[in-house]
C-alpha positions in Angstrom: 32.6 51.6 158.6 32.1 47.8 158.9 33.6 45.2 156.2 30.2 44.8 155.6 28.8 47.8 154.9 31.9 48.6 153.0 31.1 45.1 150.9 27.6 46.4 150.2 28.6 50.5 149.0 31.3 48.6 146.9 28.2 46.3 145.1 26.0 48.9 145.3 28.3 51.3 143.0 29.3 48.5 140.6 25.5 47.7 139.6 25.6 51.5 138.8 28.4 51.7 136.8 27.0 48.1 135.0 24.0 50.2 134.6 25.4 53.0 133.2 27.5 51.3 130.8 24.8 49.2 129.7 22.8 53.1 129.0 26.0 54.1 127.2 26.4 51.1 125.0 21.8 51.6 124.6 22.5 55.1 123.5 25.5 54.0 120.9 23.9 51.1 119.2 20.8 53.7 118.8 22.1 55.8 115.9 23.0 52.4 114.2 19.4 51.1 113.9 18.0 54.7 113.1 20.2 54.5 110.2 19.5 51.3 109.0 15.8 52.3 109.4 16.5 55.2 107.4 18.4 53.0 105.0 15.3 50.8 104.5 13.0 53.4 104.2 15.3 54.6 101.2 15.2 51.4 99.8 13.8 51.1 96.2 10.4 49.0 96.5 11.0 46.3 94.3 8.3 45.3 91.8 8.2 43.8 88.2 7.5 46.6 86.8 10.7 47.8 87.9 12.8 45.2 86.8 10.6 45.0 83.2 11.9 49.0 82.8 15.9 47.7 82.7 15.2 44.6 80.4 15.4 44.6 76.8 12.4 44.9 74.9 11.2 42.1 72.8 12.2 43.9 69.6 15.9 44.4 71.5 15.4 40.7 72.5 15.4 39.3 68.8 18.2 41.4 67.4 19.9 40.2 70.2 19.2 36.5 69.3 20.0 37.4 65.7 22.9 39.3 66.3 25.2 37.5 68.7 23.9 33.7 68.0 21.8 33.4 71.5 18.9 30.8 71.9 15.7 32.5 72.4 12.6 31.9 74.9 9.2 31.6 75.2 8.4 34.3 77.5 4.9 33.2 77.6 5.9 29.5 78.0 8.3 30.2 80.1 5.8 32.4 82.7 3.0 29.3 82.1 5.6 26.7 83.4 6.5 28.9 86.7 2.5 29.3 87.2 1.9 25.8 87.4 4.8 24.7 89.3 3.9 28.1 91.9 0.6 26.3 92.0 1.4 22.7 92.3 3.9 24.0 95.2 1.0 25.7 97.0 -1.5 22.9 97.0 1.3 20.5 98.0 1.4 22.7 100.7 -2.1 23.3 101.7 -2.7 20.7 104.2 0.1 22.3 105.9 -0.1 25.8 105.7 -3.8 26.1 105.7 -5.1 25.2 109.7 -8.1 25.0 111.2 -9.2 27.2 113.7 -11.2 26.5 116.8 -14.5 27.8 115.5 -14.0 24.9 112.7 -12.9 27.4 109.6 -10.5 27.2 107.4 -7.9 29.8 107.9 -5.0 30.3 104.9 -3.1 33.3 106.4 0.0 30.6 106.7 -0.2 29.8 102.8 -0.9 33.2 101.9 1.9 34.6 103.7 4.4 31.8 102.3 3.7 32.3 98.9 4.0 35.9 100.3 8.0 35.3 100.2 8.0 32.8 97.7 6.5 35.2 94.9 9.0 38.2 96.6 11.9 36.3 96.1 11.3 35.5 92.4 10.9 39.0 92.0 13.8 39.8 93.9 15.9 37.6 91.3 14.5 39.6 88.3 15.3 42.8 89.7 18.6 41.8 90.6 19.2 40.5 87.3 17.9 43.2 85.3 20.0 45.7 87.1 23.1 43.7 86.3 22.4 43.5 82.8 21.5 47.4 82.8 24.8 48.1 84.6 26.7 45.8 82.1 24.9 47.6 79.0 26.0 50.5 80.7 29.7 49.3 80.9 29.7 47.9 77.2 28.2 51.3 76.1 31.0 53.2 77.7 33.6 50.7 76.3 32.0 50.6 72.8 32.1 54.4 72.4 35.7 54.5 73.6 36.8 52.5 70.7 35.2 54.9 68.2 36.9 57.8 69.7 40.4 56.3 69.5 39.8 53.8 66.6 42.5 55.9 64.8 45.0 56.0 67.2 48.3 52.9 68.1 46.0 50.1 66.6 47.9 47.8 69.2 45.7 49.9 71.9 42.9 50.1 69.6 42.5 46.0 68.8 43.3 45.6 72.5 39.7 47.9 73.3 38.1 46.6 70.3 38.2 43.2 71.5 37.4 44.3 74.7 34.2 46.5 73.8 33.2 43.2 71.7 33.2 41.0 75.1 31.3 43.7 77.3 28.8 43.8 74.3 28.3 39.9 74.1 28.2 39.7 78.2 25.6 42.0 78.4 23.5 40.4 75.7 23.5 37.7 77.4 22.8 38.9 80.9 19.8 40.8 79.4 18.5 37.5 78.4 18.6 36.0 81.7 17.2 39.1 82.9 14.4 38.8 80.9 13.8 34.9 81.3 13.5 35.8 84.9 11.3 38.7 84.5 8.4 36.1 82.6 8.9 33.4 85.1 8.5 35.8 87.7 5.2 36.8 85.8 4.0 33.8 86.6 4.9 33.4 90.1 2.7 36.7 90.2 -0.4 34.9 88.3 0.1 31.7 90.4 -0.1 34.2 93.6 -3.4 35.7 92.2 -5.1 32.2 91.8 -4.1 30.6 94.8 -4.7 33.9 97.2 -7.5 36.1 95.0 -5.8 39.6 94.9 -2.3 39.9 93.7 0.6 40.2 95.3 1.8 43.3 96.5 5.5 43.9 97.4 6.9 44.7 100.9 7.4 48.4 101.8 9.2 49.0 105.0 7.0 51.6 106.1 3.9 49.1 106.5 6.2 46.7 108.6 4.3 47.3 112.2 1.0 47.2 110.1 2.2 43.8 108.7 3.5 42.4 111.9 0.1 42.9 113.8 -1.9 41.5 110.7 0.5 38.6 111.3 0.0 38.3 115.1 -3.7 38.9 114.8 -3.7 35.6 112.0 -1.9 33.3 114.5 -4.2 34.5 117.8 -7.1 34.0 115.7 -5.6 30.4 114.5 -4.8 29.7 117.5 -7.9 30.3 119.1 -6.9 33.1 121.4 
């Protein structure tokens, strides 16, 4: 066989080998995204709702206050200020966000889908926050109950837990009002939503993302004039 020939079996095997490693390594990333698929399919939806389940209620909120010294909030205020400012944000935006199509129309799937995030994030937050402040209630609880069953043992151990239980107890009082300042300003990121847009916002489920993706590439044909 010629140098040549031999040059050209030898190139000819190597691409197939590149190949087929490029097939193995395919088939081994493969698993990993089915499983974070799987993963985000599992994944609790996120809603206010959710979050308003872990916060105290509003007669938990003022013994809190009264008990351990905290400033209290306006809830209603506080979810009036984040409407406006959602709102003020959005038509700031507008001229931006909100193109014109060929045909002359207005089209405001660009705003919408902003505020989209904007609105998810602030719901994100409260979530987050409330399930801190449930774990930490959780953790105080566990602490707090400890105490009482060893309150007459070494008092050098017990004052050591007492103290301890009394810390948890004031950290999670006050983590459940952030939680719940962030839950009412996230209420009115939602109302702020609802005027700008005209239905309220609904919260991302994984299962709708190919349903979402084509309502998002069938907005920016149609914007674009395709």
């Amino acid at each position: 066989m010629s140098n040549a020939a031999n040059t050209m079996t030898a190139a000819l095997v190597s691409a197939q080998e590149k190949k087929a490693s490029g097939k193995a390594k395919a088939a081994q990333k493969a698993p990993a995204a089915r499983r974070f698929e799987e993963a985000a399919r599992r994944a609790p939806v996120i809603t206010i709702e959710a979050a308003e389940a872990l916060i105290p209620v509003p007669d938990q909120i003022s013994k809190i206050v009264s008990h351990f010294g905290l400033d209290d909030f306006d809830a209603d205020g506080l979810a009036e200020t984040t409407r406006q400012a959602f709102t003020a944000m959005a038509r700031s935006l507008s001229p931006v966000l909100v193109v014109t199509t060929w045909n002359g129309e207005e089209n405001d799937k660009g705003l919408e889908m902003h505020l989209q995030r904007m609105v998810g994030a602030a719901v994100s937050s409260a979530y987050g926050a409330a399930q801190f402040y449930d774990n930490k209630r959780a953790q105080a609880r566990e602490l707090s109950s400890q105490f009482n069953e060893y309150r007459e043992e070494d008092r050098q151990g017990v004052d050591g837990l007492e103290n301890k239980a009394a810390n948890a107890r004031r950290f999670a009082a006050e983590q459940g009002m952030k939680a719940a300042a962030l839950v009412a300003s996230a209420r009115g990121a939602l109302a702020a939503y609802e005027d700008m847009i005209g239905t309220p916002w609904k919260p991302y489920v994984a299962g709708n993302a190919r349903a979402l993706n084509q309502q998002a590439a069938a907005a920016e044909m149609d914007a674009l004039g395709f």
